[in-house]
N, C-alpha and C positions, 0 to 999 in steps of 0.2 A: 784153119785152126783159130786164128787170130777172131772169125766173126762166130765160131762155135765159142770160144772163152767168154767172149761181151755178153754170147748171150746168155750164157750158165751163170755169169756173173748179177745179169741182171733179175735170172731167175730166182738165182739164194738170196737177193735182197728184198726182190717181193714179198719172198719166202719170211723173210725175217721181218717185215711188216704187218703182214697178215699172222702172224703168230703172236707178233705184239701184241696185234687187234683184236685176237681167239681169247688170248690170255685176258686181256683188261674186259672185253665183251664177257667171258664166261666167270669172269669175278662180277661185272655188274650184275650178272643171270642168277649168280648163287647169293649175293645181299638181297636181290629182287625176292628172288623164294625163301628164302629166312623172314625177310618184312614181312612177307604174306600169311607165313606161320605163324608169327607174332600176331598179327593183324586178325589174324580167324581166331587166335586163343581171347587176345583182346574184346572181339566183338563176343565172341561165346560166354567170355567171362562176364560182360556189358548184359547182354542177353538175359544170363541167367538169372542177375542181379536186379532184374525190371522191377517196378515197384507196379503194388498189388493194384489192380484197376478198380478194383472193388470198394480199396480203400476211399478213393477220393470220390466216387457214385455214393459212398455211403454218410461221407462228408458232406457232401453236397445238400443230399436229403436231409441227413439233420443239421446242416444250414438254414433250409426252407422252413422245417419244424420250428424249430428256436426261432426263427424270425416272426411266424404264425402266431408262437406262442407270445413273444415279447409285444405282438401290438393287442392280444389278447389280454395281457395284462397291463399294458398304458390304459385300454378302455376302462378295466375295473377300476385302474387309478384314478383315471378321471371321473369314472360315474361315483368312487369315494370321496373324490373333493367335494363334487356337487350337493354330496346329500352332508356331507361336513360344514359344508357352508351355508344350506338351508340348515340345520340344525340348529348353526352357531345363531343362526338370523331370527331362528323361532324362541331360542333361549335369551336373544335379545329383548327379543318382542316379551317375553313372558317377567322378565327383572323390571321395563319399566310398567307392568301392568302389578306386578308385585308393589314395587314401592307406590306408585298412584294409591294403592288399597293400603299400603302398612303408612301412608302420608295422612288417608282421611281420619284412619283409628286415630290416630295420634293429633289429627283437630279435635276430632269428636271427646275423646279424651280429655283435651284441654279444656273444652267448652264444658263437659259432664265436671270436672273440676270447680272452674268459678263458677260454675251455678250451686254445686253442692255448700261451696265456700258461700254462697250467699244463701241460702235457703237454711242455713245452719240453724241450730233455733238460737236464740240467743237466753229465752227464759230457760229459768232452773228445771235439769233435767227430767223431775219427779214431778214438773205441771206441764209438759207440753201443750203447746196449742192447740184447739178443734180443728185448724186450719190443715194441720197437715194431718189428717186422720182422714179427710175428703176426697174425695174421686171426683172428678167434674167433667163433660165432655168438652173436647176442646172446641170452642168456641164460645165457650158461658160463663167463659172465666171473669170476662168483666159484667157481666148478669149479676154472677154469685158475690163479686166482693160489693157491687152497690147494694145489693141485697142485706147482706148481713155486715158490712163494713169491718168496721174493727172489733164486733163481739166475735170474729174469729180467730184474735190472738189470745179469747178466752180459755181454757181445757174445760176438758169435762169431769174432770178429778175432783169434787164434792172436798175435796178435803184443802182444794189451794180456795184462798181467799176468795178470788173472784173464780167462778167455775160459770160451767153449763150443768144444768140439774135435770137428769131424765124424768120427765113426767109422762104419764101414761095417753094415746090418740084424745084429741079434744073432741068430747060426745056433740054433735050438733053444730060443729064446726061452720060458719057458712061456708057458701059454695063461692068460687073464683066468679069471676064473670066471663060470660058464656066467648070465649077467642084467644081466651089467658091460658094457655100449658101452665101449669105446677112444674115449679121447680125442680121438686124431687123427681123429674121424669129425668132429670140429666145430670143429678147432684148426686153418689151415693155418700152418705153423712151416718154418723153413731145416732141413734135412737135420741138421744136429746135434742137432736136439729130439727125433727121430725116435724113437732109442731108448728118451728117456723118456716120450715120451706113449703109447707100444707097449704098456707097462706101468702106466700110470693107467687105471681103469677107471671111470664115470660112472654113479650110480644115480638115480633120481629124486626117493627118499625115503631119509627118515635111516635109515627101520627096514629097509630093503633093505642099505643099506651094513651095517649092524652086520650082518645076513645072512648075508650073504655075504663079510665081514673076516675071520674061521677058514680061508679058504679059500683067502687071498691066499698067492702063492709067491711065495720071498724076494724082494726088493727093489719089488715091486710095491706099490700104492696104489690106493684108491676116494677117489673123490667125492664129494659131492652137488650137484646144481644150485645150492644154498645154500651153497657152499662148506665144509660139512664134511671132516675130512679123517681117514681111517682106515690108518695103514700096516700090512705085513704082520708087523713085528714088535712090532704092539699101540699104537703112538705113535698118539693119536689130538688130532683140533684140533676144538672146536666148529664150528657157523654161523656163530654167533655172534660169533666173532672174525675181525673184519672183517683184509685183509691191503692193504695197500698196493698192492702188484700186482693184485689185484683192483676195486681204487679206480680206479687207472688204466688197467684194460682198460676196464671201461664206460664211462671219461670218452674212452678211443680209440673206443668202439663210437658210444657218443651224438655224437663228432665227425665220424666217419663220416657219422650219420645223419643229422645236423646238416644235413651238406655237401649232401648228397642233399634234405631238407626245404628249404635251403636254394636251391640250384637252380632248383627245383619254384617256388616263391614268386616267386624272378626271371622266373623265364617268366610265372608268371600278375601279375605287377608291368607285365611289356612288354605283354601282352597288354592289361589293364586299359587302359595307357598310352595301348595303340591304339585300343583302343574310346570311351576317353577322347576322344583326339583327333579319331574319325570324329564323335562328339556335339559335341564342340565347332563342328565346321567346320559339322554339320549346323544346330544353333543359329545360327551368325554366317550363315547361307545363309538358315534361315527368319526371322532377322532383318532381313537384306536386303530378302528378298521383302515383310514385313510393310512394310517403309518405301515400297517400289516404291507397294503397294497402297493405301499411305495418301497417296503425292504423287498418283496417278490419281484418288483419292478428291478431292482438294481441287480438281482439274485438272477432274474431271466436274462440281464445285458451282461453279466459275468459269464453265464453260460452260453451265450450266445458268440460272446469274443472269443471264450474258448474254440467254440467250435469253427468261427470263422479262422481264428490262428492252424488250426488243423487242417481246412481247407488249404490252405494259403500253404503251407507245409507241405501235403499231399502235391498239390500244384508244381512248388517250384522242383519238389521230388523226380515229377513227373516232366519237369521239364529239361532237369540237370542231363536225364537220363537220355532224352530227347535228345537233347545235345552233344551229348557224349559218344551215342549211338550212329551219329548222323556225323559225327569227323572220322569216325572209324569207319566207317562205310566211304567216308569219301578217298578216304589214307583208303583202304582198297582199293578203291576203282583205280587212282591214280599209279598206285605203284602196279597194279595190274596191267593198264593202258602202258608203261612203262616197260614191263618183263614182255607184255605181245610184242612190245615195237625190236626190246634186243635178241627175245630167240629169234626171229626172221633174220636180222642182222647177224649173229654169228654163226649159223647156218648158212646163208649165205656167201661172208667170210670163208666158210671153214670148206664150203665146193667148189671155191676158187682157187684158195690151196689144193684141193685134192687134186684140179686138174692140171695147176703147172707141172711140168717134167717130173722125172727122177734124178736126183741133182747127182744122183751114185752114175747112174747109168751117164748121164750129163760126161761125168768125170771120167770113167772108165772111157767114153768114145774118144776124148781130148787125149788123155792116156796114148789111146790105140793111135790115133792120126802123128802125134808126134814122133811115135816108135815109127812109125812109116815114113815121117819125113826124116828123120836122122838115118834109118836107111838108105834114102838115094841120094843123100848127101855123102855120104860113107863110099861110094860107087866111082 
């Protein structure tokens, strides 16, 4: 009786370990399968919430775009500096070709001034001089004034004191000597000069005039382009003494010339002007363009940041989710590997219980044996 009680004794305590065991294993069983149901609502919920793939493939591409674009428009920008700055460099070039021509007008000018200041006449306006009524080819100037000297500060106005009086071709004129030009081939003069330059004859050199001076008929006269002066009755004038009227035909010739050179310069003054002014318009136009190409420039890198910010968003989207999805999954595996490891275990537990004794029947036998041994003790 004694080693049946130990042992029923020892069985209800097994008994009452392994129930412990059933109990706390079958509560870690049922938290185990609740996590799991959390865990799958979690991941399904993660799942469903994916972000779009499309989204950031479509990012991407107009990433590339925008990028394409933006060095598409740095080139334009640059090929606008380049032709901005040949512009500026042409309209450079064309201000100092401008002022060089609006520089000479404004000598020339000067010059056409003091001469007019000196060529002024100074006699009374109603007798001008013959002198300036004359045309003369330039180089005769000093011919013409040794020639006629100072009777051409005379006029021809019949009505001033001393004048030039037109008289009609002199009949039977003599002739020049044969190497002498006439004057009047380079002189054009009023009809009253007629007679006397009929009679001056023009050599090229000194040694020609002395030549041909023996040969001069009364009242005639040589030349030289240098203003020497030979009459036919021996009166002769150096080169070298320069004559007043000769002063002032060349200062008539050079203002003539002046006026003409003058001209000339104004036209390539207007001209420069305009050329000026088409470089300038062309500059302020490729200046335009450069700032166009430089606001698209800023316009492509706003739109471009945008879209890299979108990328960059899609991304970390994509990677929250990445993350999110991948501890959820891992929180499964492990509470998984977890719930396999305690059903085995309480299972186990729970066939080891099944197979201790019946602690009833245990009791009942111990029951029966003491009723038997109170029995023959009673005897």
């Amino acid at each position: 009786v004694a080693g049946l009680t130990e042992r029923a004794a020892n069985n209800e305590a097994r008994r009452d370990s392994l129930n412990l065991r059933i109990a706390e294993l079958g509560q870690r069983r049922d938290r185990l399968q609740a996590r799991a149901a959390e865990i799958a609502s979690q991941k399904f919920e993660i799942e469903a919430d994916s972000p779009d793939a499309a989204e950031l493939a479509d990012a991407e591409a107009a990433l590339g775009q925008h990028q394409s674009n933006l060095m598409d428009r740095r080139n334009c920008l640059n090929k606008a500096e380049n032709a901005r700055a040949e512009a500026e460099e042409q309209s450079r070039n064309t201000v100092s070709t401008l002022h060089r021509a609006q520089a000479k007008v404004t000598e020339l000018q000067a010059e056409e001034r003091a001469l007019e200041k000196i060529l002024a006449t100074v006699e009374n306006d109603l007798f001008p001089p013959v002198i300036d009524a004359l045309e003369v080819a330039p180089g005769f100037e000093a011919a013409l004034g040794a020639a006629l000297g100072d009777d051409l500060s005379s006029p021809t106005d019949e009505a001033a004191p001393v004048h030039w009086r037109t008289l009609p071709k002199l009949v039977g004129a003599p002739a020049l000597p044969d190497g002498a030009m006439p004057l009047d081939t380079v002189v054009k003069a009023p009809a009253a000069l007629l007679r006397r330059l009929d009679q001056v004859g023009i050599t090229e050199t000194v040694a020609e005039a002395i030549a041909l001076a023996p040969h001069l008929k009364q009242g005639q006269r040589l030349v030289s382009r240098r203003g020497g002066l030979w009459r036919w009755d021996g009166f002769t004038v150096s080169s070298e003494a320069a004559t007043p009227a000769a002063t002032r035909l060349e200062q008539r010739n050079r203002l003539t010339e002046l006026r003409g050179q003058l001209a000339e310069c104004r036209r390539e003054a207007k001209a420069a002007e305009t050329v000026h002014e088409t470089k300038r318009n062309a500059e302020n136009a490729a200046r335009e363009t450069e700032q166009a190409a430089r606001r698209v420039v800023s316009e492509a890198e706003t739109a471009l940041n945008t879209v890299r910010e979108r990328v960059v968003t899609a991304k970390e989207c994509a990677t929250v989710h990445s993350s999110r999805l991948s501890t959820v999954v891992e929180a499964a595996d492990s509470n998984s590997a977890d719930l396999d490891e305690t059903v085995p275990a309480l299972s186990a537990i729970d066939n080891e219980r099944t197979e201790l004794p019946d602690p009833a029947a245990e009791r009942e036998e111990i029951a029966r044996l003491r009723r038997k041994l109170a029995e023959r003790r009673n005897r």
